[in-house]
C-alpha positions as CSV (number, residue, x, y, z in Angstrom):
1,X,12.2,18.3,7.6
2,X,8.7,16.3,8.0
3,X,7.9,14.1,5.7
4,X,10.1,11.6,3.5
5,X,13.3,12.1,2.2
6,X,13.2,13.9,-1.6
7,X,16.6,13.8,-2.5
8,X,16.3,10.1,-3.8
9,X,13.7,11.2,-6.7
10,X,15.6,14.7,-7.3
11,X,19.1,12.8,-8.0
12,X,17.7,10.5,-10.3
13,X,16.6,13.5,-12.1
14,X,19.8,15.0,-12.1
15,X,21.8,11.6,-13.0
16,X,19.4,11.3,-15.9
17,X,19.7,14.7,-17.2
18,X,23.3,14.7,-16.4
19,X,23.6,11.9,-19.0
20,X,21.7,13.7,-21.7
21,X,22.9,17.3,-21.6
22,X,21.4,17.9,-24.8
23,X,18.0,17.1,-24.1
24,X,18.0,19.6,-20.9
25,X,18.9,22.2,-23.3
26,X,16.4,21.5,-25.3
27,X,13.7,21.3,-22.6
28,X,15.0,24.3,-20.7
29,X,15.5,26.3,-24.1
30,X,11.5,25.2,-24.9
31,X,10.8,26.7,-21.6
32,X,12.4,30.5,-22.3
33,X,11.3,30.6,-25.4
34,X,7.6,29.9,-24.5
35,X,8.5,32.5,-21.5
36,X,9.9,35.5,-23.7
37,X,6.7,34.9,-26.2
38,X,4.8,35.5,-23.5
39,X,6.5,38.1,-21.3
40,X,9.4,39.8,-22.6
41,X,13.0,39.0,-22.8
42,X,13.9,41.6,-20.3
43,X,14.6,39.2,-17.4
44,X,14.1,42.4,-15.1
45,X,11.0,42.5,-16.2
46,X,10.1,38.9,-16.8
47,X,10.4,37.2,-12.9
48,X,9.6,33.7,-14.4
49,X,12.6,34.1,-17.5
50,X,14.8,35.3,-14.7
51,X,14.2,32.0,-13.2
52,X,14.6,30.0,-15.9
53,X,18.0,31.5,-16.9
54,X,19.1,30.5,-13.2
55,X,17.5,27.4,-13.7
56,X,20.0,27.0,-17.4
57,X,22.9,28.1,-15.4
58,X,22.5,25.3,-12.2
59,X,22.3,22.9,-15.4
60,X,25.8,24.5,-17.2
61,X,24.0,25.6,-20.2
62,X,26.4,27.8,-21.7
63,X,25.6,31.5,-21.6
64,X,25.4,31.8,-25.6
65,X,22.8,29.6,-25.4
66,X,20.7,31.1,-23.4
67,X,21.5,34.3,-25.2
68,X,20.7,32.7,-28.1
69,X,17.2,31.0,-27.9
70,X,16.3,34.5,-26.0
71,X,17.2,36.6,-28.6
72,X,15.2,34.2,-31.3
73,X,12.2,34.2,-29.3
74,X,12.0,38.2,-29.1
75,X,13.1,38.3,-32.5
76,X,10.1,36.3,-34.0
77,X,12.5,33.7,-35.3
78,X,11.3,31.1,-34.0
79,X,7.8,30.5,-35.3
80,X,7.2,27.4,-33.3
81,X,3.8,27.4,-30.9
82,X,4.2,25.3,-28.0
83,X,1.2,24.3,-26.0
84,X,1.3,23.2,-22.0
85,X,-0.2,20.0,-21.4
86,X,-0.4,17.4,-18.2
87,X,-0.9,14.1,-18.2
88,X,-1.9,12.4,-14.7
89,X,-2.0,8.3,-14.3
90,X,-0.6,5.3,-12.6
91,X,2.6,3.2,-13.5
92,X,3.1,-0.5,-11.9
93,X,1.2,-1.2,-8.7
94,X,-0.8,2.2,-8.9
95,X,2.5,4.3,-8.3
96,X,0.7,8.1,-8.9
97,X,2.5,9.7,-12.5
98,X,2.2,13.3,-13.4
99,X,3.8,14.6,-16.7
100,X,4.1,18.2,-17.8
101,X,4.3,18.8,-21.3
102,X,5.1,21.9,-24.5
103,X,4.3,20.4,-27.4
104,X,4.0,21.7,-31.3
105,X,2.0,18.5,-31.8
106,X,-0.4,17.8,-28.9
107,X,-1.9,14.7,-31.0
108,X,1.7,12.8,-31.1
109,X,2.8,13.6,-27.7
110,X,-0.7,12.3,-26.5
111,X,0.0,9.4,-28.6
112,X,3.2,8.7,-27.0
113,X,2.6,9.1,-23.8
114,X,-0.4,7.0,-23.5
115,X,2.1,4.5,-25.7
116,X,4.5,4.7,-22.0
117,X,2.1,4.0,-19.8
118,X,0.1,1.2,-21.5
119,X,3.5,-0.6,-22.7
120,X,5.3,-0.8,-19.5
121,X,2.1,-1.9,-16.8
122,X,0.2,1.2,-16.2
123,X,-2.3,3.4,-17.7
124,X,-3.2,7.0,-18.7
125,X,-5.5,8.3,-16.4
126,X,-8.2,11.8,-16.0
127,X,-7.4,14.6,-15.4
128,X,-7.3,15.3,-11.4
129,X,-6.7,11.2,-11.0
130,X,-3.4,11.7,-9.2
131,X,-2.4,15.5,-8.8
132,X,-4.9,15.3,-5.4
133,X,-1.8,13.2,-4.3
134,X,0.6,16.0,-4.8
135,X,1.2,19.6,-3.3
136,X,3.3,22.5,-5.0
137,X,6.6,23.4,-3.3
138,X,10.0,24.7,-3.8
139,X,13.0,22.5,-3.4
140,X,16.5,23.7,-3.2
141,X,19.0,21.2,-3.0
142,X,22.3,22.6,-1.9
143,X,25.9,21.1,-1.2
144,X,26.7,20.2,3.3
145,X,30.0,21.0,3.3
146,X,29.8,20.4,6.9
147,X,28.2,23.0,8.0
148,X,26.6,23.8,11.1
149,X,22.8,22.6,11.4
150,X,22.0,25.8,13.8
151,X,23.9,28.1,11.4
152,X,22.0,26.4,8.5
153,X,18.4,26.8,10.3
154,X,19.2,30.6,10.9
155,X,19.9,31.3,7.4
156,X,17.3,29.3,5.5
157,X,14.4,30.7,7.9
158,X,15.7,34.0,8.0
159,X,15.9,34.3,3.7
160,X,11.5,32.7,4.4
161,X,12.4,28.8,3.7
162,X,9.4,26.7,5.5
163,X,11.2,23.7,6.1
164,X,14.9,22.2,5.7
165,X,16.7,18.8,6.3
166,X,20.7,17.8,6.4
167,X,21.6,14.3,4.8
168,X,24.5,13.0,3.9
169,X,25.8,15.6,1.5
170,X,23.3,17.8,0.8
171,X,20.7,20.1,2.3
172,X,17.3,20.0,1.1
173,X,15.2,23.1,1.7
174,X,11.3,23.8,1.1
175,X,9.6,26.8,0.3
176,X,6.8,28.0,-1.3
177,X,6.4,28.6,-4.7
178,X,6.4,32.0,-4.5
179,X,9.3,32.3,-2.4
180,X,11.5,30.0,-3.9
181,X,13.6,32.6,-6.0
182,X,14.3,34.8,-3.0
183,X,15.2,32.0,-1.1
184,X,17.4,31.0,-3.9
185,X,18.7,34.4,-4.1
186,X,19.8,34.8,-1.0
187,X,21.4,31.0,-0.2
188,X,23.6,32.2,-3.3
189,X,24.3,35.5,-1.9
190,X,25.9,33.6,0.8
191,X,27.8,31.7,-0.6
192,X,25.9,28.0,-0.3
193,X,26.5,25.9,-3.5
194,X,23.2,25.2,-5.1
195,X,22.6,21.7,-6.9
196,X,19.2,22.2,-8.1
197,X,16.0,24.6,-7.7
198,X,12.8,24.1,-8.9
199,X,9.2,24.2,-8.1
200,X,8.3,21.0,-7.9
201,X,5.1,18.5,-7.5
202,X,5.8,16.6,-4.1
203,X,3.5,13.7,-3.0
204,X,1.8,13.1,0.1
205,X,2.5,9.5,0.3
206,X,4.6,7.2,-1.5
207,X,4.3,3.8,-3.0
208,X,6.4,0.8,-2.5
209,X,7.2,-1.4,-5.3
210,X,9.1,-4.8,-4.1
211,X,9.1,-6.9,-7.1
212,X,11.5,-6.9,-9.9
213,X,9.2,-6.8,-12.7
214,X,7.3,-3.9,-11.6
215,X,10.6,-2.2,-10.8
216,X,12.0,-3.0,-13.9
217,X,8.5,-1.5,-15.7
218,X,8.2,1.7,-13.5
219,X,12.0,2.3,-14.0
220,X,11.7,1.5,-17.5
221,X,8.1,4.2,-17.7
222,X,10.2,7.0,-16.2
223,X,13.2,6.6,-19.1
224,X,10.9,6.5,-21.6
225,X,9.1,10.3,-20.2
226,X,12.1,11.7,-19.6
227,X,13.7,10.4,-22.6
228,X,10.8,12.2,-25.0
229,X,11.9,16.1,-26.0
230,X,8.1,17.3,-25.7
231,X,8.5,16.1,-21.6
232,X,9.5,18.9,-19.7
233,X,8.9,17.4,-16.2
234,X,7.5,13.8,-14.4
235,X,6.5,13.6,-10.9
236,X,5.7,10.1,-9.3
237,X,5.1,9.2,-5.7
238,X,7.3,5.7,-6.0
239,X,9.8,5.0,-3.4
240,X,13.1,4.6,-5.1
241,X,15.5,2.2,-3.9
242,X,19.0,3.6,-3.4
243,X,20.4,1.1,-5.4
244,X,18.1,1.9,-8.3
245,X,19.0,5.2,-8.6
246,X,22.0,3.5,-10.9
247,X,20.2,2.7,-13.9
C-alpha cells in the first residue's frame, strides 16, 4: 500500500472506544437512529442502516440494542432531532483536525469544541481550512493470521479493494467509499476476521510533533473530542508515536 501506514491512528481509535463501550453505543446508536428517520428501518432497504448495524456488530453492541434504538426510531419514540455538523482546525504545531458531529444542541457543542481546541494549543478554524488535506476512503482492517500475501492480493482485488498492505498483525485494505460494504461483504464471506470498517477521512501528509508539551496537548485535544457524546468521528493528520498509542 502507498502512502503511510494508517493502522497507528485506527488503533488508537479502537483502544479508546474499547475503553468506553458505552459511549460507542451511544455514538453508533445516534447514528441509526438519525439513519431510520431518514430512510427506513428495513436494512434491505436502507444500504447506509445495513452498514451501520455491521458497523454495531464489529464493535459487540449487543443485538437488542441495535433492535432496540431501531425499533424507537421507526416508532416515533424518540423525538430527538439531531443535526450533522463538522468542525475543521489545527491542534499543536498546525496538526490538520476534522470533527464530525449529531447534535440536539448545535450552540453547546460549538461551544465545546471551540473550548478543545483553544484550551489545549490550537484553534477552531473555517470551514474548508483542513479537509483539502484529506481524501474519502474505505478502510478495512482485518486480522494476518499468516496468511499468504499472493492469496491476500487475489482476494482483496478480486472483491474491488484499490489498495492493501500486510503489517504485523493485521491487513489494512482501501477502497472506495462506495465499495467499501461489498468489499466488506465478501472478506467476511471468506472467512477473514474483520477488526474495523469504516469510511474514513485519510490525510495526504502528516505532521510530526517531537516535543512533549505539544504531544501531551494534541494527545490531550483528541481525549477531550472523543470523550464528548455529540462527537461521532475525529480525523487528524498527526504522526502518532507507537509508544503513544498507550495513553
Amino acid at each position: 500500500m502507498s502512502g503511510h501506514s494508517k493502522w497507528n491512528n485506527i488503533k488508537r481509535k479502537k483502544e479508546a472506544t474499547d475503553g468506553a463501550r458505552a459511549k460507542i453505543f451511544t455514538k453508533i446508536g445516534r447514528e441509526i437512529t438519525v439513519c431510520v428517520k431518514e430512510g427506513g428501518a428495513d436494512p434491505n432497504n436502507n444500504a447506509k442502516l445495513r452498514d451501520l448495524i455491521a458497523k454495531a456488530k464489529a464493535n459487540n453492541v449487543p443485538n437488542d440494542n441495535i433492535d432496540r434504538v431501531i425499533k424507537k426510531a421507526a416508532g416515533g419514540g424518540d423525538k430527538t432531532d439531531y443535526e450533522a455538523n463538522v468542525y475543521e482546525g489545527y491542534g499543536p504545531n498546525g496538526v490538520a483536525v476534522i470533527v464530525e458531529t449529531l447534535t440536539d444542541n448545535k450552540n453547546r457543542t460549538a461551544g465545546d469544541i471551540r473550548h478543545y481546541f483553544d484550551k489545549f494549543g490550537g484553534n477552531l478554524g473555517t470551514t474548508g481550512c483542513v479537509s483539502f488535506m484529506f481524501s474519502s476512503k474505505g478502510i478495512i482492517v482485518a486480522e494476518n493470521n499468516g496468511m499468504e500475501e499472493d492469496q491476500v492480493m487475489e482476494d482483496v482485488f478480486d472483491l474491488g479493494a484499490s489498495d492493501f498492505s500486510m503489517e504485523d498483525d493485521v491487513i489494512e485494505i482501501e477502497t472506495e467509499p462506495n465499495d467499501l460494504a461489498a468489499v466488506r461483504d465478501g472478506l467476511t464471506e471468506k472467512g477473514y476476521k474483520l477488526i474495523s470498517a469504516d469510511v474514513e477521512m485519510i490525510p495526504s501528509t502528516y505532521t510530526t510533533l517531537t516535543d512533549e508539551d505539544s504531544i501531551k496537548k494534541m494527545n490531550l485535544l483528541l481525549e477531550h473530542l472523543e470523550d464528548n457524546d455529540d462527537v461521532q468521528n475525529v480525523y487528524h493528520n498527526w504522526d502518532m508515536p507507537e509508544s503513544d498509542d498507550e495513553d
